[in-house]
N, C-alpha and C positions, 0 to 999 in steps of 0.2 A: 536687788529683788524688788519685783513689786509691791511686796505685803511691806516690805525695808520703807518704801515711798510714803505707804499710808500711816507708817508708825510715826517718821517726820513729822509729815502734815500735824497728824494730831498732835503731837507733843509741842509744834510753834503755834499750834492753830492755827492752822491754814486749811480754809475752805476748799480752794481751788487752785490747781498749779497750772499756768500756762506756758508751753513751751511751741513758741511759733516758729516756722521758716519759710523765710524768704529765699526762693532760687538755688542756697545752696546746701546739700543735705551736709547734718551734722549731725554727733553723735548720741545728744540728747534726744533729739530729736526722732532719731533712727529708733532707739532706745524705747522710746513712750508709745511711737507709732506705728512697731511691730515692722519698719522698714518701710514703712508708705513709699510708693514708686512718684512719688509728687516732687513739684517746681514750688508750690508754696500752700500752706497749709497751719493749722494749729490742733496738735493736740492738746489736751485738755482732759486733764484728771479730777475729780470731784472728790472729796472727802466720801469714802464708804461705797464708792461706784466702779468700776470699770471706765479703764479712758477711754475717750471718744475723740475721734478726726471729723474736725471743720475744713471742708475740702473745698475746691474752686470748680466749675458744673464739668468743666473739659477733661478733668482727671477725676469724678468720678466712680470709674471702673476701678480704676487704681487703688483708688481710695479705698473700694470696697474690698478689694481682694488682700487685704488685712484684715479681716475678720470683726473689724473693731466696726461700732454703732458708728455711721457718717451720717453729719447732716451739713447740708451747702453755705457757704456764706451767703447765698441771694434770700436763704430764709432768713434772715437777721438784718440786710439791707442792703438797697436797691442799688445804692454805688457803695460798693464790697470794699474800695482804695481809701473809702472813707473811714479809716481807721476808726477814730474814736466813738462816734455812734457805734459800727460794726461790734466795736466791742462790750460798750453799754448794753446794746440790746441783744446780744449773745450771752451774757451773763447773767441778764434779767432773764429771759427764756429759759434758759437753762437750771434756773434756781440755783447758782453758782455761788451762793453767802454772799457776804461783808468781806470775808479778807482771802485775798487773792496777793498769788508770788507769781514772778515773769522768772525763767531759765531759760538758757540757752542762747546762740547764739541772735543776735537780734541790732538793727540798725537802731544804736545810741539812742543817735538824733531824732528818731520817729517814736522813738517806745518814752523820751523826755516826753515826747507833748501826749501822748495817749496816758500814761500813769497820771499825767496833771490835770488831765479832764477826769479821770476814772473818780480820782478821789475829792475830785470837786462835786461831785455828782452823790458822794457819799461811801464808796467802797475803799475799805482800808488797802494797801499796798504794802506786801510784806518787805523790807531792808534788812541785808543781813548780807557779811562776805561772805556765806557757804555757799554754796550750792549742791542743795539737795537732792536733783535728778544724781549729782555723780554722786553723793553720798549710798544716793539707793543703786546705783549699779555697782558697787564697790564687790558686793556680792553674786554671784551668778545661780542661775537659775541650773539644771541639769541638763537642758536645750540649750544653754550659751555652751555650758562647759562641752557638750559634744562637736557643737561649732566653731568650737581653738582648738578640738582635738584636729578637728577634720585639717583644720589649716597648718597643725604642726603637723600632720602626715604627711602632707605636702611639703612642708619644707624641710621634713627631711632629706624626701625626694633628690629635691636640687643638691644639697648638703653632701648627698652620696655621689652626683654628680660633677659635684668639683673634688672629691676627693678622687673619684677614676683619673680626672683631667691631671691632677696633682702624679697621680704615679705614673702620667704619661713623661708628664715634664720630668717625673725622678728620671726618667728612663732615657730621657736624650730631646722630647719632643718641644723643639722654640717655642714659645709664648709670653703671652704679654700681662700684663694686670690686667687690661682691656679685653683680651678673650675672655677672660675669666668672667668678668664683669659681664658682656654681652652674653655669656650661658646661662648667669643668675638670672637677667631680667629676661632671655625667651625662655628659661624656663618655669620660672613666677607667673608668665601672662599663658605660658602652654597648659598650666595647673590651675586655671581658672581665680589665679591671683592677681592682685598689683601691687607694687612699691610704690607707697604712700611718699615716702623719702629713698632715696639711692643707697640702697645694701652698702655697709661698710664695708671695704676689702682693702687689708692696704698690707704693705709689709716693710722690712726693715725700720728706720728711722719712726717714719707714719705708722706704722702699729705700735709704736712709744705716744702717741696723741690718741686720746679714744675716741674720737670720733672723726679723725683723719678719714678720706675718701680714696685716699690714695693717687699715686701716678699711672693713669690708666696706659700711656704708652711707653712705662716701665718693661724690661724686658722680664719673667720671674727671676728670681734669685735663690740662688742655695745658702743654706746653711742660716736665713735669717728666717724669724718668726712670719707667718703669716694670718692675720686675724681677718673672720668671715663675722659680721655680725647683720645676723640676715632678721628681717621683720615684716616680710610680709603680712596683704590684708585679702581675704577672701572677698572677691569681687562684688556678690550676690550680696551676703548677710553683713560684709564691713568689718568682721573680727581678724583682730591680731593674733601675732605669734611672734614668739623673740627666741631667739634662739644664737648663741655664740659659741664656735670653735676656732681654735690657734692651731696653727699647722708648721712643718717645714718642712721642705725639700732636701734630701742629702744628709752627711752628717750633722745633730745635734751638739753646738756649742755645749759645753760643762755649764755654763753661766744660764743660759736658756733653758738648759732641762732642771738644772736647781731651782730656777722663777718660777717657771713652771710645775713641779712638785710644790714649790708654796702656794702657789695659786688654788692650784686644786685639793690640797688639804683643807687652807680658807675656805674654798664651796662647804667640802664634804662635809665640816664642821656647823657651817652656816644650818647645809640641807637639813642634816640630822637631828639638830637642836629646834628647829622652826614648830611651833605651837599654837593652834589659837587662844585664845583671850592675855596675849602677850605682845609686850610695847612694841613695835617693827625696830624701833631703835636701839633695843636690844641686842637685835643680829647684828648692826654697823657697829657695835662699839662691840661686839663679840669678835668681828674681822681684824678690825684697828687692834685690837688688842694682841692676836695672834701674828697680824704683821709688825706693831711693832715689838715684839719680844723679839723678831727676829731680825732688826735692825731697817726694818723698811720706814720712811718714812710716809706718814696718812695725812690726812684733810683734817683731821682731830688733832694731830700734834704737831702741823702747820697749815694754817686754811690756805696758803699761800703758794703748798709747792704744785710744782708739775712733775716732781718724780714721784716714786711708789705706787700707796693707793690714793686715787684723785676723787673720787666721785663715790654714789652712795652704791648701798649689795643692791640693791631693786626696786621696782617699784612694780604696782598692780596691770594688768592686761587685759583686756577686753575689745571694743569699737574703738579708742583709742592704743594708742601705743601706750601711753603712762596715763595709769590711773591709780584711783588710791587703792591699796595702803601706798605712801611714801614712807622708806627706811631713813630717811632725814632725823640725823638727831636734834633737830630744832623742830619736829613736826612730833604729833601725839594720839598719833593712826596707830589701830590695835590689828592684831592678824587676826584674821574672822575663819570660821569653815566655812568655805564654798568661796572664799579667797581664790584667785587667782595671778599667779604673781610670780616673779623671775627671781632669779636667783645669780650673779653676778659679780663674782670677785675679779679682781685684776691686778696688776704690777704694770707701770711705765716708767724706763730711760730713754728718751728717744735717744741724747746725745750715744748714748750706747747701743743704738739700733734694736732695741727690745719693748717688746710691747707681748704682752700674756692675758686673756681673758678668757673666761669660761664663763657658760650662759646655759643654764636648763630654764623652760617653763613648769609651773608645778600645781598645782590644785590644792588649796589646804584640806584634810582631811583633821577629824576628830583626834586621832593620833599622829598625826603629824602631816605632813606633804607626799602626794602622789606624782612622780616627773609625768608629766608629758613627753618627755623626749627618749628614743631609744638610741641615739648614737653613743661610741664612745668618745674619753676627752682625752689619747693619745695625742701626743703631736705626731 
């Protein structure tokens, strides 16, 4: 949230936060600048103001159709390429303080020699590992949260999609992991979405690795697991959605459907339990605990295996795929309301052809979490 950005600032003292881009948009960026339709550009947050885009004269219109105050790099200087004046006298103009932070993505090499002029000239340079644009997106606005809603609509859509395809193939119908695969992605790009990265779909052996892509010119198969773990990104506004379901064709192994009941007990437990002003590391050593009672082995009582459970319950969702909170119990990110964040238990044997995971998106509420997602987690 925005008001989350100015409460930073003030608490490091930091006057000014600039978050530039060069050529390729990203999601600080997207974030501060209301989506600027721009090739390069700075926004720019002032301590107690409203941000503002320093736009280039050709985009503009662009610029302006974010709502947000633009003023040109040519008012600040005649050759714009000229980094460090540019930003001197953008700063001084602007009445921008003493102490100024850079976020976001940005060339190293070129932001080394502009910080070295900045503060040779007298302006402090804030240093710190955080990064506090993602600190302040951690939480979502009721405009964000409507725009993951829109996008898990959609990928339920598809979801429902491969589940028709799925009881063709019960039925008799050939196919490949590869059809399946060529449905998700024209129907991601038919729903006004993109795969940032290549939806996970894999099955047998490959849905034992979580993040296997699988054998696209697989033919399907009966009787083993098949995991969809789909994340599209809405084209227009850039927001994610994570969403995971496990399937099979044919009869259910005993062993599969027993995985499966732990798997989704582990959620249910996760879901129901989830609270804000409570450690996210909580919930991972809440999972670990109920898988190993039941003899699985975890990431906690071997950082080393590739069976059981391998990886953390979730992590936060937004412009990116993974943002914070992380459920890392080495990490010491708190569940906030207006959290947005996934929920994610699993079980892997590949050598046993098993792979189970289950995936909602959810919204923290005051009393607990709201899914985002309407499907069911049968297989």
């Amino acid at each position: 949230m925005l008001d989350d950005l100015e409460r930073l600032m003030r608490e490091r003292g930091i006057d000014t936060v600039i978050v530039p881009m060069h050529e390729a948009m990203h999601a600080s960026f997207r974030w501060l600048s209301r989506g600027a339709k721009v090739t390069r550009g700075y926004a720019i947050k002032m301590a107690g103001r409203a941000p503002l885009l320093v736009a280039y004269p050709m985009e503009r219109d662009e610029a302006l159709a974010t709502g947000l105050d633009v003023r040109l790099v040519h008012e600040f200087c005649e050759k714009p390429d000229d980094y460090p004046p540019l930003y001197a006298n953008m700063l001084r103009e602007l009445g921008a303080g003493t102490r100024i932070a850079f976020f976001g993505n940005a060339p190293v090499h070129l932001y080394l020699g502009i910080i070295e002029s900045l503060e040779a000239q007298g302006w402090r340079v804030h240093r710190s590992d955080e990064d506090l644009i993602q600190l302040a997106r951690k939480r979502k606005e009721p405009w964000e949260i409507n725009a993951i809603r829109s996008v898990g609509d959609r990928t339920e859509q598809v979801v429902d999609g491969v589940r028709a395809l799925l009881r063709e193939a019960e039925q008799g119908r050939a196919m490949t992991l590869g059809d399946l695969k060529a449905f998700v992605s024209q129907e991601i790009a038919r729903l006004g979405m993109i795969e940032d990265h290549e939806t996970i779909l894999s099955q047998g052996r490959d849905a034992g690795v979580p993040h296997s892509r699988g054998d696209a010119s697989a033919p399907l198969r009966r009787s083993v697991p098949l995991v969809l773990d789909i994340f599209p990104a809405d084209k227009t506004s850039g927001y994610f959605f994570d969403l995971t379901r496990t399937f099979c064709i044919g009869p259910i192994p005993d062993e599969l459907a027993r995985i499966h009941a732990d798997v989704l007990e582990a959620f249910t437990r996760a879901r129901d339990a989830v609270r804000p002003g409570t450690p996210a590391a909580a919930y991972q050593s809440l999972v670990c605990d109920f898988f190993e009672s039941k003899g699985y082995p975890t990431a906690r009582s071997n950082p080393k295996t590739f069976e059981g459970y391998v990886h953390g319950l979730g992590h936060g969702v937004g412009l990116d795929i993974h943002e914070k909170p992380s459920f890392s119990l080495f990490q010491q990110d708190f569940i906030e309301e207006g959290d947005v964040i996934t929920i994610e238990p699993g079980l892997y044997f590949a050598d046993r052809e098993v792979g189970v995971r289950i995936e909602d998106t959810f919204v923290v509420r005051a009393a607990g979490v709201e899914s985002l997602c309407r499907s069911g987690y049968d297989l």
